[in-house]
PDB file with one MODEL, atoms N, CA, C and O in Angstrom:
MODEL        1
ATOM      1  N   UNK A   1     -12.920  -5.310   3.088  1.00  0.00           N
ATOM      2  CA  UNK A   1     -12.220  -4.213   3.742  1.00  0.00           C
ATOM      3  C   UNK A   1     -12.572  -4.219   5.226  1.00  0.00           C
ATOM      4  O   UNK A   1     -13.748  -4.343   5.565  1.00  0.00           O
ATOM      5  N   UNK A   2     -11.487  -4.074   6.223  1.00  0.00           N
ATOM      6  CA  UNK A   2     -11.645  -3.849   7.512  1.00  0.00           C
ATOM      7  C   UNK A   2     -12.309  -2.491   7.879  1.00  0.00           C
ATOM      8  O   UNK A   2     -12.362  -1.414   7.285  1.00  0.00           O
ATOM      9  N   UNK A   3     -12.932  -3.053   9.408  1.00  0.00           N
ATOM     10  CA  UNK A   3     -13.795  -1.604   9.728  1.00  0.00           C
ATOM     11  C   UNK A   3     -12.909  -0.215  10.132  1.00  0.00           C
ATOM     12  O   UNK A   3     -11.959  -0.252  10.914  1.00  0.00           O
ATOM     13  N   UNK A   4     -13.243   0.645   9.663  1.00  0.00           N
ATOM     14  CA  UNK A   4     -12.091   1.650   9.980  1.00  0.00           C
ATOM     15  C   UNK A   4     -11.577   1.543  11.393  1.00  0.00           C
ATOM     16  O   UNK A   4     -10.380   1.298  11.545  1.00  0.00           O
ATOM     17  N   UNK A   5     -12.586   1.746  12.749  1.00  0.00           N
ATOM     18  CA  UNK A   5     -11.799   1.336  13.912  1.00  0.00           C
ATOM     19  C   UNK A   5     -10.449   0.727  13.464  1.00  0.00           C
ATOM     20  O   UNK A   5      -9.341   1.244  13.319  1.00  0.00           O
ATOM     21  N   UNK A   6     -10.987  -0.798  13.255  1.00  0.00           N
ATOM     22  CA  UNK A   6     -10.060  -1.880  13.160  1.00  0.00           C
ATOM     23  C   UNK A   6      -8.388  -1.005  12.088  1.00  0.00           C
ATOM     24  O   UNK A   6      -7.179  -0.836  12.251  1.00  0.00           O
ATOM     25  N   UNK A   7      -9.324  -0.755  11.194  1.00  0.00           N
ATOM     26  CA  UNK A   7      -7.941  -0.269   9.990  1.00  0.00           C
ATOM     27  C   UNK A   7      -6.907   0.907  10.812  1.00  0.00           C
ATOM     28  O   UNK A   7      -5.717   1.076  10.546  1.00  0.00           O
ATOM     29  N   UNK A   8      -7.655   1.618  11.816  1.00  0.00           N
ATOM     30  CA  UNK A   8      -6.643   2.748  12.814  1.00  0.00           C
ATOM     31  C   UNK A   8      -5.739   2.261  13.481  1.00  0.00           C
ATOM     32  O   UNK A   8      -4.590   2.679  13.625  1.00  0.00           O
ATOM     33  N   UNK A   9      -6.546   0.786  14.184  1.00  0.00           N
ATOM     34  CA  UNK A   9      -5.749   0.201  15.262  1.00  0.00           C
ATOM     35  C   UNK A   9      -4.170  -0.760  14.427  1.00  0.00           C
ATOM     36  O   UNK A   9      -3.116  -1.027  15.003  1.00  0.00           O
ATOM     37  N   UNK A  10      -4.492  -1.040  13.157  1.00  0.00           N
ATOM     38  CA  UNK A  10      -3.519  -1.580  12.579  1.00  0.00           C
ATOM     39  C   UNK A  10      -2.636  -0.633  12.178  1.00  0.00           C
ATOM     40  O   UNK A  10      -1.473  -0.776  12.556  1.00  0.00           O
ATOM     41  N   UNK A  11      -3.006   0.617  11.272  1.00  0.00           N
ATOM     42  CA  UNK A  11      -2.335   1.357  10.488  1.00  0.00           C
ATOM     43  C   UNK A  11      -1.262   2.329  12.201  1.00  0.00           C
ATOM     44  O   UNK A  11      -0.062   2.604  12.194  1.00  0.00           O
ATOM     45  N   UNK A  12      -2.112   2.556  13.201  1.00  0.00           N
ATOM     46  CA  UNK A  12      -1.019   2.781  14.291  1.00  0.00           C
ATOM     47  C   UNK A  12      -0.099   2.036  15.115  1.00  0.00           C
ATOM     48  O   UNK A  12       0.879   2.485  15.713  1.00  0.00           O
ATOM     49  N   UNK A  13      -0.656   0.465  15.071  1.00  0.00           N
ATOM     50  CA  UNK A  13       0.729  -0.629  15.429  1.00  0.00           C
ATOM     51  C   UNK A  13       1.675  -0.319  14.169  1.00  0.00           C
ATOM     52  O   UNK A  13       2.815   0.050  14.449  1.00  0.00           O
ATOM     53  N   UNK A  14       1.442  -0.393  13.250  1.00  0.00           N
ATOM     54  CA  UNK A  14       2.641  -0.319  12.039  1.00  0.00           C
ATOM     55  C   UNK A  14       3.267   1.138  12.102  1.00  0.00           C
ATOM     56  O   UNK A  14       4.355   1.316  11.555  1.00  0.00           O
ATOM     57  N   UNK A  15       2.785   1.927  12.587  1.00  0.00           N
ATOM     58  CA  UNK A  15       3.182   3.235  12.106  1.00  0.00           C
ATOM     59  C   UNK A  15       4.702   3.784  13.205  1.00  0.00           C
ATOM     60  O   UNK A  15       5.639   4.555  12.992  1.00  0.00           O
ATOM     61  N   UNK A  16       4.241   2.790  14.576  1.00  0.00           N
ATOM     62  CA  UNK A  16       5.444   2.977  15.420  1.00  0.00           C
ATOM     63  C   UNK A  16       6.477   2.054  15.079  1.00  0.00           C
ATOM     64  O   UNK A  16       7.485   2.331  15.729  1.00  0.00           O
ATOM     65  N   UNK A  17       6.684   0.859  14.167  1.00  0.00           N
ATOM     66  CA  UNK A  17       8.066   0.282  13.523  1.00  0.00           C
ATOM     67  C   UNK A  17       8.294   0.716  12.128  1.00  0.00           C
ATOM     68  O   UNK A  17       9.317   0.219  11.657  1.00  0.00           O
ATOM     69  N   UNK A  18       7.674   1.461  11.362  1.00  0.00           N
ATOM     70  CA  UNK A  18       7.794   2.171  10.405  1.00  0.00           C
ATOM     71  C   UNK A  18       8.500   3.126  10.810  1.00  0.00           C
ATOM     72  O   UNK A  18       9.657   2.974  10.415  1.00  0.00           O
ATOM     73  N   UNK A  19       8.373   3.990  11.374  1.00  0.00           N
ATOM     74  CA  UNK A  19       8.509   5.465  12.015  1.00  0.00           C
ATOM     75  C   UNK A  19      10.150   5.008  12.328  1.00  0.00           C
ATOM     76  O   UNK A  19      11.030   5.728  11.856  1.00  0.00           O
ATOM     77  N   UNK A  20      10.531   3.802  13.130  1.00  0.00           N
ATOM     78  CA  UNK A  20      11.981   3.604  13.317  1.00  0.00           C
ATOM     79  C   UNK A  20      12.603   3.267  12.060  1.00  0.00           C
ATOM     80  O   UNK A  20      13.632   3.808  11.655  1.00  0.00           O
ATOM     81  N   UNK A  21      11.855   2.205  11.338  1.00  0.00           N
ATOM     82  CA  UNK A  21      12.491   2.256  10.289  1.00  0.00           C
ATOM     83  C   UNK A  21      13.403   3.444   9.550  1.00  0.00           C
ATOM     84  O   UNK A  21      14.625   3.554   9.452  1.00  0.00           O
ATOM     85  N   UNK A  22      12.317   4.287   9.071  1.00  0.00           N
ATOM     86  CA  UNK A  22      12.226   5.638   8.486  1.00  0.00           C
ATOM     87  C   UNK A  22      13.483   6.510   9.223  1.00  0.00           C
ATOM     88  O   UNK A  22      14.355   7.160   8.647  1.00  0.00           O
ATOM     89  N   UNK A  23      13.298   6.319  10.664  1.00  0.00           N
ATOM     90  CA  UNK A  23      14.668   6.911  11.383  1.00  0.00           C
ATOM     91  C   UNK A  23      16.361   6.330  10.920  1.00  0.00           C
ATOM     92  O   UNK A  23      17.404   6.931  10.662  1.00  0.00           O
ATOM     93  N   UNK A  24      16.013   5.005  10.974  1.00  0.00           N
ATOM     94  CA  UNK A  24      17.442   4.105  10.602  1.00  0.00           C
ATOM     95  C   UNK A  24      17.649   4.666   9.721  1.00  0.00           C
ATOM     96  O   UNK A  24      18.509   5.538   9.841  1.00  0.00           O
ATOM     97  N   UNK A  25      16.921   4.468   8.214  1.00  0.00           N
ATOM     98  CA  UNK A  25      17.654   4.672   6.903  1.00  0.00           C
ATOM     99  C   UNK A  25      17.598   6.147   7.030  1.00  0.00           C
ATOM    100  O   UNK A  25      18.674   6.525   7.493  1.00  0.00           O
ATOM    101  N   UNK A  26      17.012   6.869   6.872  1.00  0.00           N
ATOM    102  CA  UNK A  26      17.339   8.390   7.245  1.00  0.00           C
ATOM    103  C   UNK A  26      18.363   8.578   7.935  1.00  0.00           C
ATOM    104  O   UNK A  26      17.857   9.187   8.878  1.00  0.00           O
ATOM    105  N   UNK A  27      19.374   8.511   8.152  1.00  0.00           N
ATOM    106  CA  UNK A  27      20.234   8.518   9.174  1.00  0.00           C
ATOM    107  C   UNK A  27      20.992  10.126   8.699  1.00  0.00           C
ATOM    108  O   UNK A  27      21.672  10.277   9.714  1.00  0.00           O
ATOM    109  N   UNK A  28      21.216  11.045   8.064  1.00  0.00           N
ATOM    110  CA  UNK A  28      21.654  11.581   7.698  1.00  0.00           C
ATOM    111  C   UNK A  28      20.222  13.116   7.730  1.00  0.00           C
ATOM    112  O   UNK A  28      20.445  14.308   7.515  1.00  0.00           O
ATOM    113  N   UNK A  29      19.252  12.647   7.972  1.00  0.00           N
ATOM    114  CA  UNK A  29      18.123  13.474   8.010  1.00  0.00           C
ATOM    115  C   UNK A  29      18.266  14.277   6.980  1.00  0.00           C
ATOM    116  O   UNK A  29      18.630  15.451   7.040  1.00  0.00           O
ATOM    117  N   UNK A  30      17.933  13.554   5.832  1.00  0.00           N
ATOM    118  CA  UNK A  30      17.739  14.277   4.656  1.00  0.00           C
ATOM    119  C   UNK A  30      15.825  14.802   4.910  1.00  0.00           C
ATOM    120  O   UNK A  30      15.457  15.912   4.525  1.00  0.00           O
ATOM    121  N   UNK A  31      15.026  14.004   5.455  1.00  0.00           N
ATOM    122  CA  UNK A  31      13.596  14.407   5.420  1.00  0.00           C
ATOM    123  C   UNK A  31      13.381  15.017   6.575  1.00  0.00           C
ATOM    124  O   UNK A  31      13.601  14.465   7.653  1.00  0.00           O
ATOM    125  N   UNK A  32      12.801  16.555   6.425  1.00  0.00           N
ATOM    126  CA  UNK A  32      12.517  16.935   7.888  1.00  0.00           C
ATOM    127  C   UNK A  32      11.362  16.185   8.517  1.00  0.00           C
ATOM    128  O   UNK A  32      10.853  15.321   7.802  1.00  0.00           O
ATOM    129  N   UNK A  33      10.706  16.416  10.090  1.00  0.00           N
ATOM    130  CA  UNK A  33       9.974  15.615  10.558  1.00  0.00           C
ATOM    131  C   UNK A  33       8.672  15.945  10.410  1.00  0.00           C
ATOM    132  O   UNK A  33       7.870  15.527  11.244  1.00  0.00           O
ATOM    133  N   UNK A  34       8.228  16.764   9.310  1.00  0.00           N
ATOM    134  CA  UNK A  34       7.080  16.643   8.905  1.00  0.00           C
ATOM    135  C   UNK A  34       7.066  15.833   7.604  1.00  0.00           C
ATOM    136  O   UNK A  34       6.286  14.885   7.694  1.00  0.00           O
ATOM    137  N   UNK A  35       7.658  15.911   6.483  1.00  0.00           N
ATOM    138  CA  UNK A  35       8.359  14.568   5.429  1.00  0.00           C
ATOM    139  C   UNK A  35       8.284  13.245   6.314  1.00  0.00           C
ATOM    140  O   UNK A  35       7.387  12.489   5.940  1.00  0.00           O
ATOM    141  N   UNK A  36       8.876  12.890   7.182  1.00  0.00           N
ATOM    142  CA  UNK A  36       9.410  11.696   7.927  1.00  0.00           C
ATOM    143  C   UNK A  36       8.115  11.500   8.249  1.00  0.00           C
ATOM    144  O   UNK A  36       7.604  10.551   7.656  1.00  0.00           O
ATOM    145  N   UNK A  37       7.267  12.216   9.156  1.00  0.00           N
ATOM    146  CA  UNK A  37       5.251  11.737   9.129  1.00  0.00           C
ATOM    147  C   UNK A  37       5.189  11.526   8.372  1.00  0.00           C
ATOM    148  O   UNK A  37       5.795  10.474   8.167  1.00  0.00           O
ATOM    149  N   UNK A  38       4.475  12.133   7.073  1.00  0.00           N
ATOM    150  CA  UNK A  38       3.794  11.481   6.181  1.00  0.00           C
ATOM    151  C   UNK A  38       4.402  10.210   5.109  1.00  0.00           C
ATOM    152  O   UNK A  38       3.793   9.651   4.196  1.00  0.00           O
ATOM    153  N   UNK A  39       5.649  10.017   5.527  1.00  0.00           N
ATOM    154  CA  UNK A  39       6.094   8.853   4.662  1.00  0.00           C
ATOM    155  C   UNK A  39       5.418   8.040   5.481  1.00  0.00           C
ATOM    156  O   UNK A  39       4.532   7.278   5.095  1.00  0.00           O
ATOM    157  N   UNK A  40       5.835   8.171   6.754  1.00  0.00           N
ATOM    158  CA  UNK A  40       5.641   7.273   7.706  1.00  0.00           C
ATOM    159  C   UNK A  40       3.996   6.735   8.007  1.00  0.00           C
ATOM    160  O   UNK A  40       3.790   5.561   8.313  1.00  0.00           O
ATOM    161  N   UNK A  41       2.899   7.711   7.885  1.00  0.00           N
ATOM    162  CA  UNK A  41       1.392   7.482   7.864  1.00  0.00           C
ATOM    163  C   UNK A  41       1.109   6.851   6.630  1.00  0.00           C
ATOM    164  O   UNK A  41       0.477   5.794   6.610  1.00  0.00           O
ATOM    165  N   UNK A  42       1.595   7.505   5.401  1.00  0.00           N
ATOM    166  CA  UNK A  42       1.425   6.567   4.069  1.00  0.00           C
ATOM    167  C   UNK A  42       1.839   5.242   3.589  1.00  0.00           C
ATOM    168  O   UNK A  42       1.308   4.554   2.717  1.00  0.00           O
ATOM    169  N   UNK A  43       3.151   4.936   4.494  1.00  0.00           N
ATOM    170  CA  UNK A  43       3.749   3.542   4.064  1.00  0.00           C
ATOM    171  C   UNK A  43       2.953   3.154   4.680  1.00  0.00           C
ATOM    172  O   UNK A  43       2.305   2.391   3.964  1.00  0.00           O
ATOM    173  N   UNK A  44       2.203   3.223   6.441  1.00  0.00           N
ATOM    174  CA  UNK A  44       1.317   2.409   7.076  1.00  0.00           C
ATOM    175  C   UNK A  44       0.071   2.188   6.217  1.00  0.00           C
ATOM    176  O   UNK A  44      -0.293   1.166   5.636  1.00  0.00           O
ATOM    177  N   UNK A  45      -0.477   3.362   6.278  1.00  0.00           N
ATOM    178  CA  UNK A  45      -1.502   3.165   5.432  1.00  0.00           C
ATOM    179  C   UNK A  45      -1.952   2.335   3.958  1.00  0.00           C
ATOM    180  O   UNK A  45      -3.097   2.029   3.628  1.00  0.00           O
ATOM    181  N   UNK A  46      -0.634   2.071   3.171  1.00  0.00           N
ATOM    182  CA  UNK A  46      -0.517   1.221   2.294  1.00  0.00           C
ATOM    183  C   UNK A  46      -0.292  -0.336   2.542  1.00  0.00           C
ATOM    184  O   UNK A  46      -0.877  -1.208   1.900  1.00  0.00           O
ATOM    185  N   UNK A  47       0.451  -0.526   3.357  1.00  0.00           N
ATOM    186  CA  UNK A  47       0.664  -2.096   3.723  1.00  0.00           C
ATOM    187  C   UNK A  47      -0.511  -2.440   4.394  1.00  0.00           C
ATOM    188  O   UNK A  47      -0.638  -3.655   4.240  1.00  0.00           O
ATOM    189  N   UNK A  48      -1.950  -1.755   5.429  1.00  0.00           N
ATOM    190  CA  UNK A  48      -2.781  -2.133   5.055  1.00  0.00           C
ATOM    191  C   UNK A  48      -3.613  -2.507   4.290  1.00  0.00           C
ATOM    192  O   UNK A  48      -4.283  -3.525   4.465  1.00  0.00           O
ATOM    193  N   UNK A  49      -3.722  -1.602   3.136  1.00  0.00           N
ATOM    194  CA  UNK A  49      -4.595  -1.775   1.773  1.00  0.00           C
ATOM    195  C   UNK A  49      -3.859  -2.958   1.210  1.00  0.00           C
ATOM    196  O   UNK A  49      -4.559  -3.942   0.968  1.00  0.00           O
ATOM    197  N   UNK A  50      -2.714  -3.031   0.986  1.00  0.00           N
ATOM    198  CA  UNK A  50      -2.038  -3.902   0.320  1.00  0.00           C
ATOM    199  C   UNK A  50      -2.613  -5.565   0.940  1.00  0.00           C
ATOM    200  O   UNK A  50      -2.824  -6.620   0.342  1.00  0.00           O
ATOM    201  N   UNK A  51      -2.695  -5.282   1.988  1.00  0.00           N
ATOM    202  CA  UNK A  51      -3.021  -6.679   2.716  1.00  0.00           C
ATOM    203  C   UNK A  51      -4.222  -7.305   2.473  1.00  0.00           C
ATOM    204  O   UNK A  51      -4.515  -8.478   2.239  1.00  0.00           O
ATOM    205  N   UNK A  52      -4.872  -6.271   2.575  1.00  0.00           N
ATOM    206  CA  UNK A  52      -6.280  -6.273   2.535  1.00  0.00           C
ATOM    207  C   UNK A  52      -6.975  -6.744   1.047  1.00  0.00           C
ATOM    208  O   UNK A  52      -7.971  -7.456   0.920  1.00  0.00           O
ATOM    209  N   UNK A  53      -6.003  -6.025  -0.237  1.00  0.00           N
ATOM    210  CA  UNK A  53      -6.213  -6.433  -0.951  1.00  0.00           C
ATOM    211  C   UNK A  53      -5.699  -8.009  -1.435  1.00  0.00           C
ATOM    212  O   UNK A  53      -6.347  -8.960  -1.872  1.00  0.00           O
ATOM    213  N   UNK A  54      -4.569  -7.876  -1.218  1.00  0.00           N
ATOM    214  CA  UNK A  54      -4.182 -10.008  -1.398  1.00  0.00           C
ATOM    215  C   UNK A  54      -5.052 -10.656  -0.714  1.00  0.00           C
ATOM    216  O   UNK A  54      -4.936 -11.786  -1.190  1.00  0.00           O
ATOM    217  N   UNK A  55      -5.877 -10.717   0.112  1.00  0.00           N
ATOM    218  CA  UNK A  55      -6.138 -11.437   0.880  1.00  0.00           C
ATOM    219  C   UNK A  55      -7.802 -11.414   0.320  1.00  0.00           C
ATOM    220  O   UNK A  55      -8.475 -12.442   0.391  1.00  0.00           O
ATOM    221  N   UNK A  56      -8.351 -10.173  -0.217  1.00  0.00           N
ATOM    222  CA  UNK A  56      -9.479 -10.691  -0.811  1.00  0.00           C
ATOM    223  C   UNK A  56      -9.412 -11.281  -2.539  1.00  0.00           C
ATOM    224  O   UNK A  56     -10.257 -11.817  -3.256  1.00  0.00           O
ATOM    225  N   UNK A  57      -7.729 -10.808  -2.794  1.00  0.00           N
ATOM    226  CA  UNK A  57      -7.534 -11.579  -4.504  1.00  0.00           C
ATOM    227  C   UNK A  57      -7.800 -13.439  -3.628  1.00  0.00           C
ATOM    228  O   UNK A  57      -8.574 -14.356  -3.903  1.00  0.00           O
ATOM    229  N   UNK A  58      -6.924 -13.308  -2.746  1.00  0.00           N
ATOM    230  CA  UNK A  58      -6.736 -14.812  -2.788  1.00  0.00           C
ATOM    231  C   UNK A  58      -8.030 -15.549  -2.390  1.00  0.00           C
ATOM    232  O   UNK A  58      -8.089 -16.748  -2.660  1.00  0.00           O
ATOM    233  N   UNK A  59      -9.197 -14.883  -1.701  1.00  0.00           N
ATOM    234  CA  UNK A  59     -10.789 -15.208  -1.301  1.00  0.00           C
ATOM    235  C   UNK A  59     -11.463 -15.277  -2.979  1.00  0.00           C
ATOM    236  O   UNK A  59     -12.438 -15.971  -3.266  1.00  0.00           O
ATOM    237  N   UNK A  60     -10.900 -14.625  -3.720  1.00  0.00           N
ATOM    238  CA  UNK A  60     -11.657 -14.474  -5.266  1.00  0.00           C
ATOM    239  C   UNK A  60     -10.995 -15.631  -6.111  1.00  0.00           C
ATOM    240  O   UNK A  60     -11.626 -16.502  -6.709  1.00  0.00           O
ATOM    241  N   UNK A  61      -9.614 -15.501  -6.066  1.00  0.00           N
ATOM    242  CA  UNK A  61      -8.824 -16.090  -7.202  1.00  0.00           C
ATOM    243  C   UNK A  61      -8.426 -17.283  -6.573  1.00  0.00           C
ATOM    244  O   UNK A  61      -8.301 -18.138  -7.450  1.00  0.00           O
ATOM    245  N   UNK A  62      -8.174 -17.728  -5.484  1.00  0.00           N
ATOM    246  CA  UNK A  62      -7.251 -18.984  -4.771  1.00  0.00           C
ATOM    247  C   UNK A  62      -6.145 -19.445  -5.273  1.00  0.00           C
ATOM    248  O   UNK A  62      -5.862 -18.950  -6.363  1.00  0.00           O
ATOM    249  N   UNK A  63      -5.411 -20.226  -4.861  1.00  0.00           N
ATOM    250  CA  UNK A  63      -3.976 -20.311  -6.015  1.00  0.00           C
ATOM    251  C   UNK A  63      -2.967 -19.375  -5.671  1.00  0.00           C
ATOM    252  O   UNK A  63      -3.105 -18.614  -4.713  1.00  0.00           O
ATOM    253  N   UNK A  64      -1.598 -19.387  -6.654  1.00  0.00           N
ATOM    254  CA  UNK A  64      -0.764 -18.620  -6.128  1.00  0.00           C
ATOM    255  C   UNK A  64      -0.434 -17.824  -7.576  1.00  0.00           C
ATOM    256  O   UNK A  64      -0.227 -18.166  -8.740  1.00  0.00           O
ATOM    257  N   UNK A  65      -0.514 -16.432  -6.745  1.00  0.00           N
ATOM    258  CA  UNK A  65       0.003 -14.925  -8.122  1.00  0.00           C
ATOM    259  C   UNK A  65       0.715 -15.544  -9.258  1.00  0.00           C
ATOM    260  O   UNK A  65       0.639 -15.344 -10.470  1.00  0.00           O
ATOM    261  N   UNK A  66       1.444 -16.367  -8.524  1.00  0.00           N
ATOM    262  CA  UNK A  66       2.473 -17.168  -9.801  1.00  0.00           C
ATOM    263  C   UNK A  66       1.887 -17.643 -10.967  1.00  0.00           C
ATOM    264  O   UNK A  66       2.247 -17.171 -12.045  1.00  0.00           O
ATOM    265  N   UNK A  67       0.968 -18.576 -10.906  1.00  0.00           N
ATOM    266  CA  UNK A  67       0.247 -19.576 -11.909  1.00  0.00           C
ATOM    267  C   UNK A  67      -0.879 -18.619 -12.594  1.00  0.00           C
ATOM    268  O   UNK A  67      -1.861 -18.894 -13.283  1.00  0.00           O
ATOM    269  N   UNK A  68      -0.309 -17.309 -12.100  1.00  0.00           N
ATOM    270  CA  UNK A  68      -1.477 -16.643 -13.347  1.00  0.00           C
ATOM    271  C   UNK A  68      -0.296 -16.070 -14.707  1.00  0.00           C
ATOM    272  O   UNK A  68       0.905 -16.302 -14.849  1.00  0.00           O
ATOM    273  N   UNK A  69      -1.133 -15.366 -15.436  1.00  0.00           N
ATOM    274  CA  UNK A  69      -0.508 -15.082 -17.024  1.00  0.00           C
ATOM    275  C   UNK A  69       0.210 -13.371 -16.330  1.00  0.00           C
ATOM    276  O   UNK A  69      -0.268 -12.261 -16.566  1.00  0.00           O
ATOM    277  N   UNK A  70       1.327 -13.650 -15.546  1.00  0.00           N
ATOM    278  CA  UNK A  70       1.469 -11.881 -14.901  1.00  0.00           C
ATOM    279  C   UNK A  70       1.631 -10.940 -16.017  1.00  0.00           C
ATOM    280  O   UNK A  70       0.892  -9.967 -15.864  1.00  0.00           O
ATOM    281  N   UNK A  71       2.368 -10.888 -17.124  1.00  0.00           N
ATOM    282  CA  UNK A  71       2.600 -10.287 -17.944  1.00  0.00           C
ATOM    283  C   UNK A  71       1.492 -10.077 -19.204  1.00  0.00           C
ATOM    284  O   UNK A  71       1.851  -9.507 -20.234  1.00  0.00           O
ATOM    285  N   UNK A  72       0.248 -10.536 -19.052  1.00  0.00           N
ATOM    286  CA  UNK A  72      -1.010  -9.968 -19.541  1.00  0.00           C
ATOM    287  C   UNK A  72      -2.063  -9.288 -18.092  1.00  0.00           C
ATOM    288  O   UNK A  72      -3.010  -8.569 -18.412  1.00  0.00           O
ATOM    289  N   UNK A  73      -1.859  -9.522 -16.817  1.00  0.00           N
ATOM    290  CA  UNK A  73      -2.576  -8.951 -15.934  1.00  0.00           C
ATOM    291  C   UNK A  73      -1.617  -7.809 -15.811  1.00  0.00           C
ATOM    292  O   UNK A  73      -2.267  -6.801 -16.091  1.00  0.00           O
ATOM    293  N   UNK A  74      -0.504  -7.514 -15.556  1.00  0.00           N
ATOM    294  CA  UNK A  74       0.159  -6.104 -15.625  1.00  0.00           C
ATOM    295  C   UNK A  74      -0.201  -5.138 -16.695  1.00  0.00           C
ATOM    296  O   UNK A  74      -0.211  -3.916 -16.544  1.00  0.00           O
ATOM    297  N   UNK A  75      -0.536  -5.859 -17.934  1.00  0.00           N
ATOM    298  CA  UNK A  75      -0.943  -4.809 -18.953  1.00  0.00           C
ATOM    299  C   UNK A  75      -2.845  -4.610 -18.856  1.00  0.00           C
ATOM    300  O   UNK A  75      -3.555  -3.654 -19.167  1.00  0.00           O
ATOM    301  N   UNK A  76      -3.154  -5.843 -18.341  1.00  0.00           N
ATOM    302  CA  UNK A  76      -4.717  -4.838 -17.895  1.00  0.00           C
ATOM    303  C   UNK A  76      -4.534  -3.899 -16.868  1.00  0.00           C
ATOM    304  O   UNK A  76      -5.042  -2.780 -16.787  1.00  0.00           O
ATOM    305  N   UNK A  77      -3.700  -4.498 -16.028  1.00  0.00           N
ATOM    306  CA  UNK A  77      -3.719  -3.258 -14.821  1.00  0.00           C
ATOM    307  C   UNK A  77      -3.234  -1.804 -15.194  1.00  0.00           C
ATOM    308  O   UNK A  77      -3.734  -0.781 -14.725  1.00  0.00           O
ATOM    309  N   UNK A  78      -2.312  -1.841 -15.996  1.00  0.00           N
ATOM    310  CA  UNK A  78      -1.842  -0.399 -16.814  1.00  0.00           C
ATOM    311  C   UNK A  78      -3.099   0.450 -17.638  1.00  0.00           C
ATOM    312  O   UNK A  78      -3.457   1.628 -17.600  1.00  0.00           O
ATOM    313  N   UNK A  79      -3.627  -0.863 -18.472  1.00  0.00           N
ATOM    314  CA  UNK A  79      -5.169   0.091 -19.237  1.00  0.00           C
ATOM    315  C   UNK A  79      -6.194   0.567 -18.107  1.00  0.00           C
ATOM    316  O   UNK A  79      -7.250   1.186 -18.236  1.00  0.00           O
ATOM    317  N   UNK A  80      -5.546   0.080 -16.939  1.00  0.00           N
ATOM    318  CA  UNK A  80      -7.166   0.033 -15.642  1.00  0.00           C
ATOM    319  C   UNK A  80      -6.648   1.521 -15.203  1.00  0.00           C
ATOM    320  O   UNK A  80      -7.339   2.506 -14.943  1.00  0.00           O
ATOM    321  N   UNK A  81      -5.008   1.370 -15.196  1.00  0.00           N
ATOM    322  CA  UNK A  81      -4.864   2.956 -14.458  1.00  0.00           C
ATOM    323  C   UNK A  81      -4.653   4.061 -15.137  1.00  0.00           C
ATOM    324  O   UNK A  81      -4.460   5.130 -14.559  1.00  0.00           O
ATOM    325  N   UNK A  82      -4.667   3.910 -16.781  1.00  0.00           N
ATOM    326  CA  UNK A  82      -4.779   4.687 -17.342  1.00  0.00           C
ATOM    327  C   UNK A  82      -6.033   5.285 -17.592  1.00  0.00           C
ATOM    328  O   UNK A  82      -6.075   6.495 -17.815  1.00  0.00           O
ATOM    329  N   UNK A  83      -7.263   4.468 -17.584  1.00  0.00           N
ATOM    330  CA  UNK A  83      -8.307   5.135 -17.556  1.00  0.00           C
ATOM    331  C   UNK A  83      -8.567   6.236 -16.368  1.00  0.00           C
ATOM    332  O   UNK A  83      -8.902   7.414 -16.486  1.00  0.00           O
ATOM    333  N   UNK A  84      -8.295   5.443 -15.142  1.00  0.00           N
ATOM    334  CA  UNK A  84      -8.501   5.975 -13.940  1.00  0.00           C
ATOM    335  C   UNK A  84      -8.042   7.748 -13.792  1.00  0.00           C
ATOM    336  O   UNK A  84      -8.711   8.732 -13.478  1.00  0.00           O
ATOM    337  N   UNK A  85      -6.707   7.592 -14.149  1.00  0.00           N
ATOM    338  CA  UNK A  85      -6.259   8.379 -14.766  1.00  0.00           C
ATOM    339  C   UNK A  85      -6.859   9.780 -15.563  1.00  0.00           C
ATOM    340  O   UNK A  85      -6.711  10.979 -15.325  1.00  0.00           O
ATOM    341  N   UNK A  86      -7.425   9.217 -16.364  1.00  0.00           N
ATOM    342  CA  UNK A  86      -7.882  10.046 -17.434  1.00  0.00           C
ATOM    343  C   UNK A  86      -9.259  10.583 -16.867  1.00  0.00           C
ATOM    344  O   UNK A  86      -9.647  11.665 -17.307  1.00  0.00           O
ATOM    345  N   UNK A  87     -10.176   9.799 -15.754  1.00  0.00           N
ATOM    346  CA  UNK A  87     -11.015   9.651 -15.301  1.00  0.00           C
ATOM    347  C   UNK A  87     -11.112  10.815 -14.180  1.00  0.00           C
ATOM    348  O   UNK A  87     -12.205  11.327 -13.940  1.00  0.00           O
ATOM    349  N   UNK A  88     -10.023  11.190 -13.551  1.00  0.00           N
ATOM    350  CA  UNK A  88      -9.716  12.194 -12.628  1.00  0.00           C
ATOM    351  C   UNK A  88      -9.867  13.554 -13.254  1.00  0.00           C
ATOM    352  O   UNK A  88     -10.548  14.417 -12.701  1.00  0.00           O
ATOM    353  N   UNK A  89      -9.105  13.813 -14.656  1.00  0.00           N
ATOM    354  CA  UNK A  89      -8.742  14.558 -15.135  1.00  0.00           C
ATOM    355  C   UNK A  89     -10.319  15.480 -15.560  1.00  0.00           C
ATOM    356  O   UNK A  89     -10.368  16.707 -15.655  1.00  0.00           O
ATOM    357  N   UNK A  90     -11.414  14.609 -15.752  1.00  0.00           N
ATOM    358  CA  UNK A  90     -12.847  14.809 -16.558  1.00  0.00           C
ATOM    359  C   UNK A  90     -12.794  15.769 -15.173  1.00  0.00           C
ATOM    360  O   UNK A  90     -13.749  16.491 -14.886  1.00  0.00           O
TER     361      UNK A  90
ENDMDL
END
């Protein structure tokens, strides 16, 4: 995981072509502009993690997502978030 500094300075370059994005398809302003923030801080905020995470699968696992068994790792990942899940709830 990147140092938070670092994770601000990314999650705010993304957050100003997100933010247009979010404007384009909105075009009709169905989301007011407090909706339109937080899509906009959360999509950033996810395509970091997201990155962050492939990039230490691929430091662990090497190879490509493909050549694994996806349709038995989707169903661990379902028992992983169902616990998690249930885990909140305690």
């Amino acid at each position: 995981m990147l140092n938070p500094k670092l994770n601000s300075e990314l999650e705010f370059a993304l957050i100003t072509n997100i933010r247009q994005c979010v404007y384009m398809i909105d075009n009709t302003h169905a989301l007011d502009s407090a909706k339109r923030s937080d899509l906009t801080i959360d999509l950033a905020k996810f395509v970091v993690r997201a990155i962050e995470k492939y990039v230490a699968g691929q430091k662990e696992h090497g190879g490509s997502i493909r050549d694994r068994d996806l349709p038995e790792e989707i169903i661990n990942e379902i028992i992983d978030l169902y616990f998690y899940t249930q885990a909140l709830e305690r």
